[in-house]
TORKOL-4160 file (C-alpha; in steps of 0.2 Angstrom, whole numbers, padded with zeros to 4 digits, m for minus):
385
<pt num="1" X="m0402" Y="m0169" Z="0118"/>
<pt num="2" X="m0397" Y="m0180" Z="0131"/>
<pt num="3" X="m0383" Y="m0177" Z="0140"/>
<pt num="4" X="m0373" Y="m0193" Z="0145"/>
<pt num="5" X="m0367" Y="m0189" Z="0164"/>
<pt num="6" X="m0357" Y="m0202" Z="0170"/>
<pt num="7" X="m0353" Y="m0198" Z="0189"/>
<pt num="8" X="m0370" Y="m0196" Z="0197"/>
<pt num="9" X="m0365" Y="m0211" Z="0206"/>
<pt num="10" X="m0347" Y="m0209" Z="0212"/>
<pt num="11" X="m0345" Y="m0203" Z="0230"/>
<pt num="12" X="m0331" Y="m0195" Z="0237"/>
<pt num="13" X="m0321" Y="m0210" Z="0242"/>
<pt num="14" X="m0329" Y="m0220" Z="0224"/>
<pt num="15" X="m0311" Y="m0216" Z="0215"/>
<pt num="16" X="m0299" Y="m0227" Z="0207"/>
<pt num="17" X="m0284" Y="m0239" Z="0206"/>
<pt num="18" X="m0279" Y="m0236" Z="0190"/>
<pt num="19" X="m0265" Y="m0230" Z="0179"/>
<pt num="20" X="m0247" Y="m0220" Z="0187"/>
<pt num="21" X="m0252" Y="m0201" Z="0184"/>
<pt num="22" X="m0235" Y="m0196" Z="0193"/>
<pt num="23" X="m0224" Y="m0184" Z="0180"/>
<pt num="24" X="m0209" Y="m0195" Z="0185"/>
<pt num="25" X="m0217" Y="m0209" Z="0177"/>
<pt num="26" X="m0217" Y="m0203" Z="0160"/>
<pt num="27" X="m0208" Y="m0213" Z="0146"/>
<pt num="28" X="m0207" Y="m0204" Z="0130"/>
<pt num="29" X="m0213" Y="m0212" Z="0116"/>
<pt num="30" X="m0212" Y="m0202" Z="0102"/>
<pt num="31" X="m0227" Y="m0192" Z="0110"/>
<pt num="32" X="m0240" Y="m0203" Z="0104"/>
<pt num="33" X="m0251" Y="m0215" Z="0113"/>
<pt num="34" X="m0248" Y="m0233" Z="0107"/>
<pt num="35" X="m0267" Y="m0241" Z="0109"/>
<pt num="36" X="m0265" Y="m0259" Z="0118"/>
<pt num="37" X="m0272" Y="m0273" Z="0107"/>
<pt num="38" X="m0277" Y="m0279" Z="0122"/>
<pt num="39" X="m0294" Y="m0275" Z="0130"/>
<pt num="40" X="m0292" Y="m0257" Z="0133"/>
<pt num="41" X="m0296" Y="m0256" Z="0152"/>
<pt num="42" X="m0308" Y="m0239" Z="0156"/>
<pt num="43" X="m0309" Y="m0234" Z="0173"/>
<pt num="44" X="m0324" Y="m0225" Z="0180"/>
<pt num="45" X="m0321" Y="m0228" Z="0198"/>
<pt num="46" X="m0317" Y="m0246" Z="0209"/>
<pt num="47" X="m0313" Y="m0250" Z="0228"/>
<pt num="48" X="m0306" Y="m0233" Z="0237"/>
<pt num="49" X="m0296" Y="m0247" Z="0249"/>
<pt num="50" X="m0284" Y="m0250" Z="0234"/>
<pt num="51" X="m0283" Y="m0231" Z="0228"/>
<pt num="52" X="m0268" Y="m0220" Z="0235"/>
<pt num="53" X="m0272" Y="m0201" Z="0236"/>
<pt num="54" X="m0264" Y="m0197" Z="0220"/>
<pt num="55" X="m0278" Y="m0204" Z="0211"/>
<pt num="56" X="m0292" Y="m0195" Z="0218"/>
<pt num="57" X="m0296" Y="m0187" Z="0203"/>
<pt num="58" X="m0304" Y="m0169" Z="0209"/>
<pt num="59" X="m0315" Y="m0157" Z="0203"/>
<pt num="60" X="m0324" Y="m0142" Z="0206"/>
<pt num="61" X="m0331" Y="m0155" Z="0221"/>
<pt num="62" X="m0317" Y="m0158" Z="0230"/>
<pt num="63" X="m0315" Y="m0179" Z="0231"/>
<pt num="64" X="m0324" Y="m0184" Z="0217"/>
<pt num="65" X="m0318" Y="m0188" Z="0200"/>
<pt num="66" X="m0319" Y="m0175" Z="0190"/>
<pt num="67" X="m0337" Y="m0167" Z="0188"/>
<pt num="68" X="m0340" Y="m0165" Z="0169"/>
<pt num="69" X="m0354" Y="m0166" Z="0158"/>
<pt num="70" X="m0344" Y="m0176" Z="0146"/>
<pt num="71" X="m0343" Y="m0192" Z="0147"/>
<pt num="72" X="m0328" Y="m0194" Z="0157"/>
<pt num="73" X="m0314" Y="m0210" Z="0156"/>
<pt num="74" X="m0298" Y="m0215" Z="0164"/>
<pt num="75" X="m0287" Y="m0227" Z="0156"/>
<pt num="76" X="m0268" Y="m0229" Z="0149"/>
<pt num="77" X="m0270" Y="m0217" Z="0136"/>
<pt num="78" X="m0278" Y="m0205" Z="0142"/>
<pt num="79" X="m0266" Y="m0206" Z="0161"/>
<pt num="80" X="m0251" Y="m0204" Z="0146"/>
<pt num="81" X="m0255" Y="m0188" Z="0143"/>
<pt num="82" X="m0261" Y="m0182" Z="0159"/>
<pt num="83" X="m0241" Y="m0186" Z="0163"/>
<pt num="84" X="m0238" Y="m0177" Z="0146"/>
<pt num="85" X="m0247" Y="m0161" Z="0150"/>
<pt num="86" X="m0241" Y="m0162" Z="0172"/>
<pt num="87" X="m0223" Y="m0167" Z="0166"/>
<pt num="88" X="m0215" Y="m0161" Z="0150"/>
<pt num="89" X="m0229" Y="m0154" Z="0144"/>
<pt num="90" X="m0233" Y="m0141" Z="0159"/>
<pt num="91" X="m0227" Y="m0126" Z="0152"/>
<pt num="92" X="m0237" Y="m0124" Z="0136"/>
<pt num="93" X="m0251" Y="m0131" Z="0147"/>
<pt num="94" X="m0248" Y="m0118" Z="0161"/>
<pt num="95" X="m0251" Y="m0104" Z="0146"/>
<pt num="96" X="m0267" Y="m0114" Z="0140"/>
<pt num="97" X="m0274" Y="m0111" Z="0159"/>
<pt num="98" X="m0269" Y="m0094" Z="0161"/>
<pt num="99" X="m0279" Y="m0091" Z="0144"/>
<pt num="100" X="m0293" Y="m0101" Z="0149"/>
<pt num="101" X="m0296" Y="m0090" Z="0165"/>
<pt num="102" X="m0305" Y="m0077" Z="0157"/>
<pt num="103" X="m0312" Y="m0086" Z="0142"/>
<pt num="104" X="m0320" Y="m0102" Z="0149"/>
<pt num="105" X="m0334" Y="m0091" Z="0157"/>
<pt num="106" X="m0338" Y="m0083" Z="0142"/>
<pt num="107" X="m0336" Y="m0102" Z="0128"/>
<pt num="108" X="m0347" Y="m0108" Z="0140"/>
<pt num="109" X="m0359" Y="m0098" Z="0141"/>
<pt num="110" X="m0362" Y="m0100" Z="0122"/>
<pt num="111" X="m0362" Y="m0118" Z="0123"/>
<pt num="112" X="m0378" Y="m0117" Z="0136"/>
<pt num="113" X="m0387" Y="m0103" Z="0123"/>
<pt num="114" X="m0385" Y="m0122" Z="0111"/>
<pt num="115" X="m0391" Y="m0134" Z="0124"/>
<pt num="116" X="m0373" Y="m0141" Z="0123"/>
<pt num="117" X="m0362" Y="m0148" Z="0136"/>
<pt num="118" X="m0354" Y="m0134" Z="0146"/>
<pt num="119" X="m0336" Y="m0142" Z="0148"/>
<pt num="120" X="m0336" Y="m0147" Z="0129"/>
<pt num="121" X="m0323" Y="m0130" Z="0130"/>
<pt num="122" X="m0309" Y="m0141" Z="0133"/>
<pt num="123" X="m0308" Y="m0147" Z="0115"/>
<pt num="124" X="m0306" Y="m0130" Z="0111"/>
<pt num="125" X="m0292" Y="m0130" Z="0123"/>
<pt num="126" X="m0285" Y="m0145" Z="0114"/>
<pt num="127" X="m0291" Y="m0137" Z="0096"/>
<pt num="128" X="m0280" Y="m0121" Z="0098"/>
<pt num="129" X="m0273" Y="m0118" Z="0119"/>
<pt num="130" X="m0288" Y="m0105" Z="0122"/>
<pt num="131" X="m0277" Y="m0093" Z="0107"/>
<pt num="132" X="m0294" Y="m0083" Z="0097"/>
<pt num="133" X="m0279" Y="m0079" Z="0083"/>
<pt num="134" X="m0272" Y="m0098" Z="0081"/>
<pt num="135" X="m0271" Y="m0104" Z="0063"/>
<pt num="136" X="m0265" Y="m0122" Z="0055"/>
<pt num="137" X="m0256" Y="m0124" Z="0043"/>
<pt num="138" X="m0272" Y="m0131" Z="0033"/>
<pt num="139" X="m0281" Y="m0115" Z="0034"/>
<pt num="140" X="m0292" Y="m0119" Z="0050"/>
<pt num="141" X="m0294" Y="m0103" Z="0062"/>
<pt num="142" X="m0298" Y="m0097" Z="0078"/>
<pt num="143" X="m0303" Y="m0106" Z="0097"/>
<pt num="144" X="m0311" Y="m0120" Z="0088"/>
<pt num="145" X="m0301" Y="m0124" Z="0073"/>
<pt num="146" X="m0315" Y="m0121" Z="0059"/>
<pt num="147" X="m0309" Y="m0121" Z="0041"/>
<pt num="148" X="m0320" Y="m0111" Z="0029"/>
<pt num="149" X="m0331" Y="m0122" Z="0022"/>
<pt num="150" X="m0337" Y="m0129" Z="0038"/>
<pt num="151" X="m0337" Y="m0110" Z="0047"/>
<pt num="152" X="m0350" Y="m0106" Z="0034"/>
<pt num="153" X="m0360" Y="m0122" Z="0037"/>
<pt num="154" X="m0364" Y="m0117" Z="0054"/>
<pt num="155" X="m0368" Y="m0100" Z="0051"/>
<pt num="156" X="m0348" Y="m0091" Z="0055"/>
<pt num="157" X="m0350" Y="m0076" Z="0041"/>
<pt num="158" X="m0332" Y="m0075" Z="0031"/>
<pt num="159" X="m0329" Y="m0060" Z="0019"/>
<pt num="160" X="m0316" Y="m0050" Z="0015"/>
<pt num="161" X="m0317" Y="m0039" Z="0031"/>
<pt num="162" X="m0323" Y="m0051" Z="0044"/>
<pt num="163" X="m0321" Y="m0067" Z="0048"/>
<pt num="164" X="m0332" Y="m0074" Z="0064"/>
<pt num="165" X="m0321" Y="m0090" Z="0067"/>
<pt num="166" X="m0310" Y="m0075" Z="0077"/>
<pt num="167" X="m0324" Y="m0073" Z="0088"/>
<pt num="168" X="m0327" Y="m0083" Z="0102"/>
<pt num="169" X="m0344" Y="m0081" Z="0104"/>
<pt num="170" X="m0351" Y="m0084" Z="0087"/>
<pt num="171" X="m0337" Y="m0098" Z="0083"/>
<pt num="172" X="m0342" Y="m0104" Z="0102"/>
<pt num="173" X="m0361" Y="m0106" Z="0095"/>
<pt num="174" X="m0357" Y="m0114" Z="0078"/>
<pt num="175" X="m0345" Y="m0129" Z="0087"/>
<pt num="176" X="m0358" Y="m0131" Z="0099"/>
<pt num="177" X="m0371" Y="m0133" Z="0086"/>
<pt num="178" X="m0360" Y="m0144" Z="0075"/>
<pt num="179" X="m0354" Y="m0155" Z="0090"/>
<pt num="180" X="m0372" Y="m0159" Z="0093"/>
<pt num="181" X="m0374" Y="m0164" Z="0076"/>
<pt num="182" X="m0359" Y="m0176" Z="0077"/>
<pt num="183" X="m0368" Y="m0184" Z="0093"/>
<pt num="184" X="m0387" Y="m0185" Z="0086"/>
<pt num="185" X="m0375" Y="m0194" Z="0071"/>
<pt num="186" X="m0366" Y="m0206" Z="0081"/>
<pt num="187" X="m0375" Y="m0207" Z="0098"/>
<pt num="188" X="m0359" Y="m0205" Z="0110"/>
<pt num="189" X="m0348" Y="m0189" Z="0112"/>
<pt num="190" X="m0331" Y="m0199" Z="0110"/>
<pt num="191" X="m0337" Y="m0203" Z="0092"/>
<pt num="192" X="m0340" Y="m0184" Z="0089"/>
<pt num="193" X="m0324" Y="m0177" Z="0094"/>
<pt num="194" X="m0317" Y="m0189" Z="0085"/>
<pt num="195" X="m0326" Y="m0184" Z="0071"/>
<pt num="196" X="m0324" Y="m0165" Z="0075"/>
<pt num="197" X="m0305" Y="m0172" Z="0071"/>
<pt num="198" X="m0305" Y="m0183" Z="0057"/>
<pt num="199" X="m0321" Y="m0178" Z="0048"/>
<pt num="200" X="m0340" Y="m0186" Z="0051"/>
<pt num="201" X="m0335" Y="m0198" Z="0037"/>
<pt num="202" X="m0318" Y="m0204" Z="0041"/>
<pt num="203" X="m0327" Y="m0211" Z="0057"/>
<pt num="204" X="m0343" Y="m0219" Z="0049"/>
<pt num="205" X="m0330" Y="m0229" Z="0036"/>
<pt num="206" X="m0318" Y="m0234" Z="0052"/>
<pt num="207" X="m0334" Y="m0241" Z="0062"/>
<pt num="208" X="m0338" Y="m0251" Z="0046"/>
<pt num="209" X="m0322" Y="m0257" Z="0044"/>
<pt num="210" X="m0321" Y="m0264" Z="0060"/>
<pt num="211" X="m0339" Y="m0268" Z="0065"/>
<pt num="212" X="m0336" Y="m0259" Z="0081"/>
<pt num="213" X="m0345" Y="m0244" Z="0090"/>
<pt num="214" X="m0335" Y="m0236" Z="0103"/>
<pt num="215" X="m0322" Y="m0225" Z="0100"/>
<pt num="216" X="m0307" Y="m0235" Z="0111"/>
<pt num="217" X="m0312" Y="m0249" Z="0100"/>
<pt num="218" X="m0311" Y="m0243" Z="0085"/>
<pt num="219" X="m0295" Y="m0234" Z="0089"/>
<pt num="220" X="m0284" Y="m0250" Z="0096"/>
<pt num="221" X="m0286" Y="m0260" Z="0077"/>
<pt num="222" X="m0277" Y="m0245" Z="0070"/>
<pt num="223" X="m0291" Y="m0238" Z="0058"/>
<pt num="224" X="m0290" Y="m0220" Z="0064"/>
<pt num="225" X="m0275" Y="m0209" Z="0061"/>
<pt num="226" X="m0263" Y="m0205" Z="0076"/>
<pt num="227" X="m0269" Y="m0188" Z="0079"/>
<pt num="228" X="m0286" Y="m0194" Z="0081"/>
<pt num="229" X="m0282" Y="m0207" Z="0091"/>
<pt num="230" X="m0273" Y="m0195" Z="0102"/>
<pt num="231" X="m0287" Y="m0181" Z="0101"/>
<pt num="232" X="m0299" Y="m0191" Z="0113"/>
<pt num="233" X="m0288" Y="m0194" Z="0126"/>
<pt num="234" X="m0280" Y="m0177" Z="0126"/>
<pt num="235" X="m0296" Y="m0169" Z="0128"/>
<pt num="236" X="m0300" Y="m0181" Z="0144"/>
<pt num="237" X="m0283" Y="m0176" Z="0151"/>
<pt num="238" X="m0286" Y="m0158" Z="0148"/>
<pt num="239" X="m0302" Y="m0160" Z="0156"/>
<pt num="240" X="m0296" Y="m0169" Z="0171"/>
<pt num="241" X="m0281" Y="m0157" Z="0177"/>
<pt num="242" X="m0291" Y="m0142" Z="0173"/>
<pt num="243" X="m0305" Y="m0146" Z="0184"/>
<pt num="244" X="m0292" Y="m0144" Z="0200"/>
<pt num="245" X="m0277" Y="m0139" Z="0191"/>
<pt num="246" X="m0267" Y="m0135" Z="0208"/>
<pt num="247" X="m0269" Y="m0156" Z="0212"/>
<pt num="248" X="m0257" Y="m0157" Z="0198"/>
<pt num="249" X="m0246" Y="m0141" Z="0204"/>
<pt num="250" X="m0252" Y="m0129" Z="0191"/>
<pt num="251" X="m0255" Y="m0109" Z="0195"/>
<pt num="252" X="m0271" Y="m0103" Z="0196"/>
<pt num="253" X="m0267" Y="m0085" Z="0189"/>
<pt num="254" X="m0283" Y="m0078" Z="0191"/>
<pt num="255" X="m0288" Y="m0064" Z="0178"/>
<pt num="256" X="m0292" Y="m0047" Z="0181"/>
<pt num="257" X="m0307" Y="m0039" Z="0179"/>
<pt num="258" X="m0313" Y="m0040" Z="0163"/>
<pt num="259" X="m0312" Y="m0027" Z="0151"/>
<pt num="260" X="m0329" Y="m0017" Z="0151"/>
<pt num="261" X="m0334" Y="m0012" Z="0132"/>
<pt num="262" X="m0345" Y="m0001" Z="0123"/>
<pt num="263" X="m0350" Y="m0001" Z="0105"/>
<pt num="264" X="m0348" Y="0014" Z="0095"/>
<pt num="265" X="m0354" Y="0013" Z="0077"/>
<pt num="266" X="m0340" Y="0015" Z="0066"/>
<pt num="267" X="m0343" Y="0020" Z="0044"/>
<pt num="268" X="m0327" Y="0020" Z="0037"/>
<pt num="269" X="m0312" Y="0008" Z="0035"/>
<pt num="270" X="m0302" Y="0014" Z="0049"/>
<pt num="271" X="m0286" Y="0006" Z="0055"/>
<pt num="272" X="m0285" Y="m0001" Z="0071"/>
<pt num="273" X="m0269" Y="0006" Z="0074"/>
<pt num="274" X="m0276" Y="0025" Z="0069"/>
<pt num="275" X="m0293" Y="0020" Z="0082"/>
<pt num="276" X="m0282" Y="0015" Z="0096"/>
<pt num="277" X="m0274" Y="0031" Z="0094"/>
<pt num="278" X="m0287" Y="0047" Z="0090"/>
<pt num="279" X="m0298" Y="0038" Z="0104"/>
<pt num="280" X="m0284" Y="0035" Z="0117"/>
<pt num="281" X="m0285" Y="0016" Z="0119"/>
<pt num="282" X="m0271" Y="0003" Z="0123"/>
<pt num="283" X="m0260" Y="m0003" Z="0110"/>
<pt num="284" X="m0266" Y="m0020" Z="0103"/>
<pt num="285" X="m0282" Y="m0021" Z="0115"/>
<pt num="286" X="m0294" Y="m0018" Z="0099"/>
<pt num="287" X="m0289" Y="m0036" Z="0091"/>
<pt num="288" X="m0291" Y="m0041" Z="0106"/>
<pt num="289" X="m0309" Y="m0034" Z="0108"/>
<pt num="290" X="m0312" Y="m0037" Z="0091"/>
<pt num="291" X="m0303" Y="m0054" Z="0085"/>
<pt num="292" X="m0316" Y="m0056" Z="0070"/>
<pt num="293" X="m0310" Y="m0041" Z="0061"/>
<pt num="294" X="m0294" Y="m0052" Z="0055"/>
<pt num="295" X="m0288" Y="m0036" Z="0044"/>
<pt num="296" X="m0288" Y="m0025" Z="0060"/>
<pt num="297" X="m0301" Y="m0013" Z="0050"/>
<pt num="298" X="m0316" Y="m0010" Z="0051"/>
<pt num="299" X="m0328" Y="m0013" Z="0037"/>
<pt num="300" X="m0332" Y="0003" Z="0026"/>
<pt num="301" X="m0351" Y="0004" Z="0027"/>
<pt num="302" X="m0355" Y="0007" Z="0008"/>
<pt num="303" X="m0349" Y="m0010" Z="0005"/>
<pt num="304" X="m0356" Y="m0021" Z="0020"/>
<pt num="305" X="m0372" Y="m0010" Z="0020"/>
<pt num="306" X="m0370" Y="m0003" Z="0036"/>
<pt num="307" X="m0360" Y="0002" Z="0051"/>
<pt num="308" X="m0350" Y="m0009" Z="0060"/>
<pt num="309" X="m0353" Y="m0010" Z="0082"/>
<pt num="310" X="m0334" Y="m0007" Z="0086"/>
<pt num="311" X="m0331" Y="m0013" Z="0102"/>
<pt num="312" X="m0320" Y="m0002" Z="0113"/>
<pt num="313" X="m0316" Y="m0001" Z="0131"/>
<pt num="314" X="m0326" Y="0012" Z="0143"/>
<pt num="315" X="m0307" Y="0019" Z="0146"/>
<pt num="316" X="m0308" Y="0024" Z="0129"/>
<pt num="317" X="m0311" Y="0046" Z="0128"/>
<pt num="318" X="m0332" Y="0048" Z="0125"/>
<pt num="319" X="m0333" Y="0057" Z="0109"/>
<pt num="320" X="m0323" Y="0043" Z="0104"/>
<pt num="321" X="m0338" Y="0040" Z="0085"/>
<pt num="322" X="m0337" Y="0061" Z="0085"/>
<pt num="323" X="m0319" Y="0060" Z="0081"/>
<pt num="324" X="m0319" Y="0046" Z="0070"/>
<pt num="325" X="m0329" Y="0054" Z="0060"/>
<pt num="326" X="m0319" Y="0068" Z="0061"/>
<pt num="327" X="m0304" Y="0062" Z="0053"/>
<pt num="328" X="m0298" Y="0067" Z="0036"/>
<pt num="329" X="m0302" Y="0056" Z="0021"/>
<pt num="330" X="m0284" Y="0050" Z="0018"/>
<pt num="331" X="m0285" Y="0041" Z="0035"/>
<pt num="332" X="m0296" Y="0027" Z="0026"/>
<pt num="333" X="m0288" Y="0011" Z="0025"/>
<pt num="334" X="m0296" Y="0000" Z="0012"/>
<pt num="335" X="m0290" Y="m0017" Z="0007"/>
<pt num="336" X="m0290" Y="m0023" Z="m0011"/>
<pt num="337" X="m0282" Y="m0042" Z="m0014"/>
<pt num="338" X="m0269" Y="m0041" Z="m0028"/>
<pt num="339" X="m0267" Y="m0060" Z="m0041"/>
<pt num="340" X="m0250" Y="m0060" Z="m0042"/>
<pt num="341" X="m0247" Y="m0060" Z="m0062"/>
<pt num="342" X="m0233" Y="m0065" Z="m0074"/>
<pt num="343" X="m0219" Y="m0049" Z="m0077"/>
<pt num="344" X="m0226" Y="m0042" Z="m0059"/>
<pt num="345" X="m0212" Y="m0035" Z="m0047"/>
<pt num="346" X="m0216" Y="m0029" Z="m0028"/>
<pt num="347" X="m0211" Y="m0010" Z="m0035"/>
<pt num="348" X="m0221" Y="m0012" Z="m0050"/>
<pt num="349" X="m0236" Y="m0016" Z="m0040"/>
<pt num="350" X="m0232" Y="m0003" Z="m0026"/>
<pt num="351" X="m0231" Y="0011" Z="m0039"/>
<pt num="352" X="m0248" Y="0005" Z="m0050"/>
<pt num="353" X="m0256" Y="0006" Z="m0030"/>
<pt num="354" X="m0248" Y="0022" Z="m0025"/>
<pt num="355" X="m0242" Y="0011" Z="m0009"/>
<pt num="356" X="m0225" Y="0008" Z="m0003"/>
<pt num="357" X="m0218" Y="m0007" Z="m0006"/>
<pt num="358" X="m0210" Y="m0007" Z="0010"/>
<pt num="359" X="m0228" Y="m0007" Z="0017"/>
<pt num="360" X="m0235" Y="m0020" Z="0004"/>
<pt num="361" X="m0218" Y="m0033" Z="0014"/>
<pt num="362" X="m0223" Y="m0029" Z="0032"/>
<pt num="363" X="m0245" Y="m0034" Z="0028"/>
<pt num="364" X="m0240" Y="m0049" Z="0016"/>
<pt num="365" X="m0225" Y="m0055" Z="0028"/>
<pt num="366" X="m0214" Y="m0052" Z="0014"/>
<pt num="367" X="m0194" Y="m0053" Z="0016"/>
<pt num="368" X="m0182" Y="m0043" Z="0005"/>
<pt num="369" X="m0180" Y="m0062" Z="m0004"/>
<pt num="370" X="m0194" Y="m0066" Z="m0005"/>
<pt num="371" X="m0200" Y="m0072" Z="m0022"/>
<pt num="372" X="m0218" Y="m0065" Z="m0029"/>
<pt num="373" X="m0225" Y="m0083" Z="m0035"/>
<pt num="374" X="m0238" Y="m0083" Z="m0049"/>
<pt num="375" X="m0255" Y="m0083" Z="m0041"/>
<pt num="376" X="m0252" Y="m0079" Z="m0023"/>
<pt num="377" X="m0263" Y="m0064" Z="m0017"/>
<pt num="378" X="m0255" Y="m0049" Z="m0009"/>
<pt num="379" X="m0265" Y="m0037" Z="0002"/>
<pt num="380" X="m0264" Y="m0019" Z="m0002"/>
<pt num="381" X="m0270" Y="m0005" Z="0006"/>
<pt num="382" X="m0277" Y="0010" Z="0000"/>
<pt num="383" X="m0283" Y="0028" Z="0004"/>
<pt num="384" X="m0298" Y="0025" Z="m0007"/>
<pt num="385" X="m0310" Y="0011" Z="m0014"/>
């Protein structure tokens, strides 16, 4: 697939005299971008002369506008939220960078395996701030946002041990794929994200509505929903600062080294918790190694069919398998999903599992009000199958 590069041509004094980026300039209007009905005015680069140093747009070519493989704009919508994310905005955007350090390397890297554009990592910026745990409200999980139906359409395998939209690489791989999907469908990337937002369809029906085929279009007559109208020009002002975040007086918080790993082969269903400590790893660094394993278990093998490549740090002690192994059958840790049924009580369903019930409020997020709702589904761990 083509990939739509839109600043072979700028030089380092081709920049722009366009929209007030400076912080102090932000009005607050409800945080939402209000499209002009006006021609929307997209600025790709004009006269240096007229162009104060503010607005050399950087990259990782220092003087030109931002160097993406995306196609790149700069207008009032997009310059709103590059004073959003500068100004009010900096400190979650601060903690998105950070992230992004050490993952950006590692997205893009599955983007290329798909033939996709490499800085196409920046709507998973946007989707969840780099966070491989985030979750909405609607179900959708992980760097890119999938919800399950669409995880499973691009190959993300869901069960009730793992779920790959946790892992960056594999989620990486399936947004890539579905992203280029969305493109070979509507023929521009704006028109894909924007789909990646609303849904393929929600697009298709606006651009008949309005009989108009470019995404700043489409979005000034008021047929798309806000956050969509939104979701393009956050991702352009993502891209923009993050390409030379220090312009816009970000830190650049360089990561450590990354954490080498090994795989050991692991059979049982084993807390993470009783891994970290028989094979003397950090606290919490396994769900960080292994974000796919949502449960923080590991599979049992007679019920995936084989098993599962743990990772774990090279820190961790070398007979780290022999003494998994070596653990006593009441270390298992299986999970069994529980319907919530008519007459039930959290002590009743404690004592039929031969759990305790304070155990089955800390998994399910339980308080001591909390009321056991016909239907809901508790987790519930057992020693045995």
């Amino acid at each position: 697939m083509s990939v739509l590069l839109l600043f072979s041509s700028l030089t380092a004094t081709s920049v722009y005299s366009g929209p007030d980026l400076r912080s102090d300039k932000w009005r607050v209007q409800r945080h939402s971008v209000r499209f002009s009905r006006r021609r929307n005015k997209s600025i790709t680069g004009v006269d240096a002369a007229k162009t104060p140093p503010l607005f050399s747009l950087s990259s990782r070519q220092s003087g030109l506008a931002p160097a993406l493989d995306i196609p790149w704009a700069m207008n009032e919508e997009v310059a709103h939220f590059v004073r959003h994310y500068s100004g009010p905005g900096r400190q979650y955007f601060q903690k998105w960078l950070d992230r992004g350090w050490a993952l950006i390397p590692r997205l893009r890297q599955g983007l290329e395996q798909e033939g996709a554009p490499l800085d196409l990592v920046y709507l998973a910026m946007i989707e969840s701030g780099f966070r491989t745990q985030a979750k909405s409200r609607a179900g959708a999980q992980g760097l890119w946002q999938f919800i399950g139906a669409t995880g499973r359409a691009f190959g993300l395998d869901r069960s009730a041990w793992v779920d790959d939209r946790g892992d960056p690489e594999e989620a990486t791989r399936a947004a890539a794929r579905y992203l280029l999907r969305l493109h070979d469908r509507f023929q521009d990337w704006h028109l894909a994200w924007a789909a990646y937002n609303a849904g393929p369809g929600r697009i298709a029906r606006a651009m008949r509505e309005t009989g108009e085929t470019e995404f700043w279009k489409i979005a000034q007559t008021g047929a798309l929903p806000r956050e969509t109208r939104e979701y393009v020009p956050r991702i352009l002002a993502a891209a923009t600062i993050a390409t030379r975040p220090e312009r816009y007086g970000f830190r650049i918080n360089r990561p450590a080294a990354p954490v080498v790993i090994r795989k050991v082969l692991v059979e049982r269903p084993l807390a993470f918790e009783t891994i970290e400590k028989t094979c003397q790893i950090k606290a919490g660094q396994l769900i960080q190694l292994n974000p796919n394993l949502y449960r923080k278990v590991t599979p049992p093998a007679h019920m995936v069919g084989q098993p599962h490549p743990l990772s774990i740090p090279t820190s961790a002690a070398n007979d780290c398998a022999q003494r998994l192994s070596q653990l006593p059958p009441e270390a298992n840790h299986y999970v069994h999903n529980y319907t919530i049924k008519s007459g039930d009580t959290l002590g009743g369903i404690a004592s039929r599992w031969n759990v305790k019930a304070s155990l089955l409020m800390r998994i399910n997020n339980l308080g001591p009000r909390s009321v056991l709702r016909i239907g809901r589904r508790l987790v519930i761990p057992t020693t045995t199958p």
